[in-house]
N, C-alpha and C positions, 0 to 999 in steps of 0.2 A: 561503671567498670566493665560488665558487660561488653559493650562499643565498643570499649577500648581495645580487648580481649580479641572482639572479631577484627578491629580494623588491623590490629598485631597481626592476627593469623591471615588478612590475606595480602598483606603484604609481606609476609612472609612463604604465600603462594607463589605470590607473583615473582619473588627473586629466584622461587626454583626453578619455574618456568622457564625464567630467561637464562641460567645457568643451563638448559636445555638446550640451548641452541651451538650448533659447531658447525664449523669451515668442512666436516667428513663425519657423515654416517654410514654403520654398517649392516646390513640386513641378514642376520644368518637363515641360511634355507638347508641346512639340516634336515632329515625328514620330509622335505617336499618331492611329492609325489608325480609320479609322471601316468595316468590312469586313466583309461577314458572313461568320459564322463563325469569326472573328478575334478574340480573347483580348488583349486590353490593359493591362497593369498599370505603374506607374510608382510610387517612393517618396521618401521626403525623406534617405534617408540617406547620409553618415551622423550627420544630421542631426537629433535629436529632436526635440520639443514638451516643455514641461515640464506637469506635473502638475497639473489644477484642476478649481474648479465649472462652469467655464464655455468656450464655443468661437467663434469668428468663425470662417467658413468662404468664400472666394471661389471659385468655378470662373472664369475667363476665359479663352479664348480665340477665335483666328482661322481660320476651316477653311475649304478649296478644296476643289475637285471635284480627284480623280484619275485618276480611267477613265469609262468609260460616261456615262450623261445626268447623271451629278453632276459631270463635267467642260464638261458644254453649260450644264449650269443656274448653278454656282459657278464659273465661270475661275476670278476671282481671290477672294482671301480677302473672308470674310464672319463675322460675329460667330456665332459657336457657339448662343447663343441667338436665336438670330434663325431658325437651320436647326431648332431644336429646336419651336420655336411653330408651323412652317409643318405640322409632322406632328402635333402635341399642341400645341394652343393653352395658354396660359400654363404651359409647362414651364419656358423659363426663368429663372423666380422660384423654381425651388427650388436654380439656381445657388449662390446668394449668400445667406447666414445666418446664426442664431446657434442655438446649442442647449446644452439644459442636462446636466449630468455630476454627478447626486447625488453620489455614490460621489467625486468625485474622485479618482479613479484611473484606469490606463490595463491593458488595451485598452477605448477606445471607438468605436464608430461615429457617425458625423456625417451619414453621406447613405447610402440606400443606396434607388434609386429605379428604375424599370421606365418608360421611357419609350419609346410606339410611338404609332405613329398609320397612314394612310393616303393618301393623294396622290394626284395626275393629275398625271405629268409627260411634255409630247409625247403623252397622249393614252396613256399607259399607265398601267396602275394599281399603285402604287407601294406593297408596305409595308415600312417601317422599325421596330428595335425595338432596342430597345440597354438593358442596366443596368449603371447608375452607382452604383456605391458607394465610400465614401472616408471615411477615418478615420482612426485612431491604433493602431496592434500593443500590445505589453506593454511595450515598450520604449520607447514617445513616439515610435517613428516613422512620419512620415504617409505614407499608399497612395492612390492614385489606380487604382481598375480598372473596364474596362468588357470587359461579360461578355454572353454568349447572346444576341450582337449578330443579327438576321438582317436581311437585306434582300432582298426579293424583287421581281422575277424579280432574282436578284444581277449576271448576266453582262450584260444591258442596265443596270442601276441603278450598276453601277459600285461605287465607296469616294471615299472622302474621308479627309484627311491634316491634321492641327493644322499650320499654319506657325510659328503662336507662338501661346505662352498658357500659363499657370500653374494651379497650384490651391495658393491659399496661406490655411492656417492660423495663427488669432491665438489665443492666452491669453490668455482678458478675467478679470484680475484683481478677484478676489471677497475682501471680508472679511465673512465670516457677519454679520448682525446690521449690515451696513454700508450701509444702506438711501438714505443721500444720496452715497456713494461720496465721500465726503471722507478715507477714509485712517483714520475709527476708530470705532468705539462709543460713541455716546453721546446724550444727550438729543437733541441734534439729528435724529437717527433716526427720532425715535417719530412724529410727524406723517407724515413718508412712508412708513413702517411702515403706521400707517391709512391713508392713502391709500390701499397696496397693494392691503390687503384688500376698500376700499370700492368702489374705483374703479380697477381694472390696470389700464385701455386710457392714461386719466389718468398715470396711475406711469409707463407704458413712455414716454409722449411727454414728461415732465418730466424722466428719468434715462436712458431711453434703452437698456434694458436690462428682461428679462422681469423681475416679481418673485421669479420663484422663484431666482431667483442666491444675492441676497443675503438673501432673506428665510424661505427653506426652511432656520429655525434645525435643526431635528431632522432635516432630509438624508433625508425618505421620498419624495421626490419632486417632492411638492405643496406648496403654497404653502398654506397656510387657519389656520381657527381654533385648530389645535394645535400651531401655532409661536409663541402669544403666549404663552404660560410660560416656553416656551425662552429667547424675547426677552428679559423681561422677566430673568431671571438673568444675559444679557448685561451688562446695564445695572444691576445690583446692584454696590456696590461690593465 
């Protein structure tokens, strides 16, 4: 009876687990600090990502000054990318993305980015540096951390605190050889297929997605002339 009892309970484990798993997870960063010297990590669990070719990625959030001149310069909250551009002019366009997953398997990395710059603020010289990285463990579940933050002079420059803001990961749904993303293989494919190859800029603004998603038949990375064999056995009957 015993056995019984355990084998009950972990199969009953096991079903929660896989009830874990979703097509989008959210990471709240609430409270994530912006501080030199200051270590910040945050994850989705216990909540995973499920397994694919492909990733949506958002960073969003809102940040206020907490101490020092980042309390004169932010009172109130302010778009995280907004603070991000004023130190590194277009950082935050690496916020928000899509990236590809050959391998379709997890652990992946999604971001993982060194952003600093310099400032005058009040007439003092400001520098900021922080690294973002964020991705998926072995598990499918997502991590938010920011790392080997410094800010200098720090005791005048202050920190900064997320009020609200998310980092949420999608699973953009790939079927190999699935080049018009209708849901199957089949003749219909082969024109956006060439398309891919002739013209990508063309493909990504008609489908809306890199080619190498759905058209990296052979999973080496790249997108080219030697995934038209592959293709073509797709569409073999």
């Amino acid at each position: 009876m015993r056995y019984r009892i355990c084998v009950i309970a972990l199969l009953g484990f096991t079903a929660a687990t896989a009830l874990a798993q979703f097509d989008q997870v959210v990471i709240d960063l609430t409270g994530v600090q912006l501080k030199n010297g200051t270590n910040q990590s945050r994850s989705s669990a216990p909540n995973a990502l499920n397994a694919g070719f492909a990733y949506a990625y958002d960073i969003s959030a809102l940040v206020e000054g907490q101490s020092g001149l980042m309390a004169l310069l932010y009172p109130d909250p302010v778009d995280l990318g907004e603070v991000l551009d004023s130190f590194q002019p277009g950082a935050s366009e690496l916020l928000t993305g899509e990236v590809y997953n050959p391998s379709g398997t997890h652990p992946f990395e999604t971001l993982s980015q060194r952003f600093e710059g310099t400032g005058v603020i009040s007439g003092i010289n400001v520098f900021v540096g922080v690294t973002v990285s964020a991705g998926l463990n072995a598990s499918g579940i997502a991590y938010f951390d920011l790392t080997d933050v410094v800010i200098t002079p720090s005791l005048i420059v202050g920190s900064m605190v997320v009020t609200s803001g998310t980092a949420t990961f999608d699973r953009i749904p790939v079927i190999t050889g699935d080049m018009n993303y209708d849901g199957s293989v089949n003749g219909f494919d082969v024109d956006p297929f060439v398309q891919a190859l002739s013209d990508p800029a063309g493909y990504v603004t008609a489908f809306g997605h890199d080619p190498r998603f759905a058209g990296d038949v052979n999973r080496d990375g790249t997108f080219n002339g030697f995934d038209i064999d592959p293709f073509v056995d797709l569409l073999a009957p």
